[in-house]
N, C-alpha and C positions, 0 to 999 in steps of 0.2 A: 916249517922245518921241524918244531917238535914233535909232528905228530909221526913226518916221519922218521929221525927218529926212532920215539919209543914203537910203532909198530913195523918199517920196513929194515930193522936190523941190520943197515947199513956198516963196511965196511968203512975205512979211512977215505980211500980210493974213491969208493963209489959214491959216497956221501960230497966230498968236490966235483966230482963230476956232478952229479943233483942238483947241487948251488949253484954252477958255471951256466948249466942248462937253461936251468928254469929259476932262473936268477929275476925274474918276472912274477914270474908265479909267485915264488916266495914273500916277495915284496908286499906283492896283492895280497895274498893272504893273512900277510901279515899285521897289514892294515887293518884288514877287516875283522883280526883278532880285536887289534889295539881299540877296535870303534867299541865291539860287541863289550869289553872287559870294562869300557869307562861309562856307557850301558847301565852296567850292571851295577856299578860302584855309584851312580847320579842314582839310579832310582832307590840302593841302600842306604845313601844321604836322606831320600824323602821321605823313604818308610821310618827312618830314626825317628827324623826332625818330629812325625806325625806321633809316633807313639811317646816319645816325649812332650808332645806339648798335651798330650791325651792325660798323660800322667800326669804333670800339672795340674791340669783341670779339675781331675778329678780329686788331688788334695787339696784344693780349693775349694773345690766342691764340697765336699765332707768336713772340710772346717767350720765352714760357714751354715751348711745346712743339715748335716748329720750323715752320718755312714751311711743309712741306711737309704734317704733320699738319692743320695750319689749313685749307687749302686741302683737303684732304679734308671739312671738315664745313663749309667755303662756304655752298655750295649751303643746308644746313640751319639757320645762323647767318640769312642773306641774307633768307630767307622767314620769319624767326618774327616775331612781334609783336613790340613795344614789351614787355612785360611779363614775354614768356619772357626779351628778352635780358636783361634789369634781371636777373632771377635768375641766370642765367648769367654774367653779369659778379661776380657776389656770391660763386657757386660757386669761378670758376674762383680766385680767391687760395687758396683751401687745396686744390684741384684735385692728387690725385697722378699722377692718366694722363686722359685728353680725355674718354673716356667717363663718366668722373663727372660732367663737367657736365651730360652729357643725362642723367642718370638720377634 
């Protein structure tokens, strides 16, 4: 209904008639908005949860092994899942050199 709304310039009139008709359609579509929008909003959860625990990591990272170290395995921190980094945070406290976390 919001599409149209902003693009078919409905009057009062016609705009009830629209809704009376296609009182179906509306519904459906509007469903399918409500699926697409929470979508969108579960996979902006995941990308957070991932770039925060990315971030963690790697000031952990750099605590314990040096800037400069960190910054060498960026890149491969940056891109892992939610699930690698959780292990890898778990790792790196008894961590005695960087590549034990990846291995």
């Amino acid at each position: 209904l919001d599409f149209v709304d902003i693009y078919a310039a409905l009057d009062e009139n016609e705009r009830q008639r629209y809704q009376q008709h296609y009182a179906e359609e509306i519904e459906t579509m509007s469903a399918f908005a409500d699926r697409f929008i929470e979508q969108g909003l579960q996979q902006g959860v995941q990308q957070g949860l991932q770039q925060g625990e990315a971030t963690i990591l790697m000031r952990q990272f750099a605590r314990k092994f040096g800037t400069d170290s960190a910054e060498t395995y960026r890149p491969r921190i940056e891109s892992a899942e939610p699930e690698q980094l959780e292990a890898w945070s778990e790792r790196i406290l008894s961590a005695e050199t960087p590549e034990t976390i990846f291995h």
